[in-house]
Structure formats: structure tokens, C-alpha cells
C-alpha positions as CSV (number, residue, x, y, z in Angstrom):
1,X,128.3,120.7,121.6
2,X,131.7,122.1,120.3
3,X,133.0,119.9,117.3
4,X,135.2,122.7,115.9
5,X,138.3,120.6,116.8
6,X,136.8,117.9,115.1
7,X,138.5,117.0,111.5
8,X,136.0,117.2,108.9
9,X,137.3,113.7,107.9
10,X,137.0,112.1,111.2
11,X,133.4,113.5,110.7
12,X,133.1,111.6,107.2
13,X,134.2,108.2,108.4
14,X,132.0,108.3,111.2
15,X,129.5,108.9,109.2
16,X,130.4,106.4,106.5
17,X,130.8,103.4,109.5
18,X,127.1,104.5,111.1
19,X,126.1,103.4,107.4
20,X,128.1,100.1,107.2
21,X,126.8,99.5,110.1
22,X,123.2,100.1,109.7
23,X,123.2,98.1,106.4
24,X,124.8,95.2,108.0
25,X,122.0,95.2,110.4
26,X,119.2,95.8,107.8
27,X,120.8,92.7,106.2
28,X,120.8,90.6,109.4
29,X,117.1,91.4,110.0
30,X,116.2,90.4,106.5
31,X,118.0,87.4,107.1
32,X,116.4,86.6,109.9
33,X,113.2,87.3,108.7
34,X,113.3,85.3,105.5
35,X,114.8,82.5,107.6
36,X,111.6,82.6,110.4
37,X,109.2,82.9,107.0
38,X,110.9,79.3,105.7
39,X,110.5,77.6,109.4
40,X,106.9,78.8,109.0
41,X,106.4,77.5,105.7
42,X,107.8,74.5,106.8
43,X,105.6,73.9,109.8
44,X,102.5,74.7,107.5
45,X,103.3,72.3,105.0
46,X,103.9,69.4,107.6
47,X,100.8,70.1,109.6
48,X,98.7,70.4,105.9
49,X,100.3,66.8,105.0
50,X,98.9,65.1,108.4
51,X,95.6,63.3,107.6
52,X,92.4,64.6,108.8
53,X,90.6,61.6,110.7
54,X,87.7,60.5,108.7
55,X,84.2,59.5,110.8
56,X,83.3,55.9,110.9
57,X,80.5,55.7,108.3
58,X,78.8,52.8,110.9
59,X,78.8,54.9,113.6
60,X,75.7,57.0,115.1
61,X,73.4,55.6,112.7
62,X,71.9,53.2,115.5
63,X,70.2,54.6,118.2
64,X,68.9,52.8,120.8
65,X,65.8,54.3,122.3
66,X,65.2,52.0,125.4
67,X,65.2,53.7,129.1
């Protein structure tokens, strides 16, 4: 590849706008990361808050033995 007609500042601010644009995407992962991590926190936390059932303390203690 032949990039002798190529301006070394051309060069430069492609560079620099490969960079803007890499952070901006870093950022938007991060974002959507810490945004999935509060959903799933939030689902956790509701599902913890829902009572267990508690066993009937009557039942199974009579068994019935007749055939």
C-alpha cells in the first residue's frame, strides 16, 4: 500500500478520530454494562423480597395406616 501521497496530517486525524471513536464505544459498553448489572440487581432484590411458603405445621403428622 502506497500512502506517500498521503499528508502526514490527514494521517494524524485519522488516527486521533479511530480514538474518539474507540472511547466512545468503550463508554457505551460500560454504560451498558453497568445498566444490565442494575436490572440484575433489581430482579434479585424483588425475587429475595417474595416469601418463601412456609409448611403447614398440621400436615403429614397423621398417617393413616388402613388398606
Amino acid at each position: 500500500m502506497d500512502i506517500s501521497g498521503v499528508s502526514p496530517e490527514l494521517l494524524v486525524r485519522a488516527t486521533l478520530q479511530q480514538r474518539d471513536t474507540q472511547a466512545h464505544l468503550e463508554a457505551q459498553v460500560g454504560l451498558l454494562k453497568d445498566a444490565h448489572e442494575t436490572q440484575s440487581n433489581a430482579i434479585m432484590s424483588l425475587i429475595a423480597s417474595v416469601p418463601a411458603p412456609q409448611p403447614d405445621g398440621s400436615l403429614g403428622n397423621n398417617v393413616d395406616l388402613m388398606i
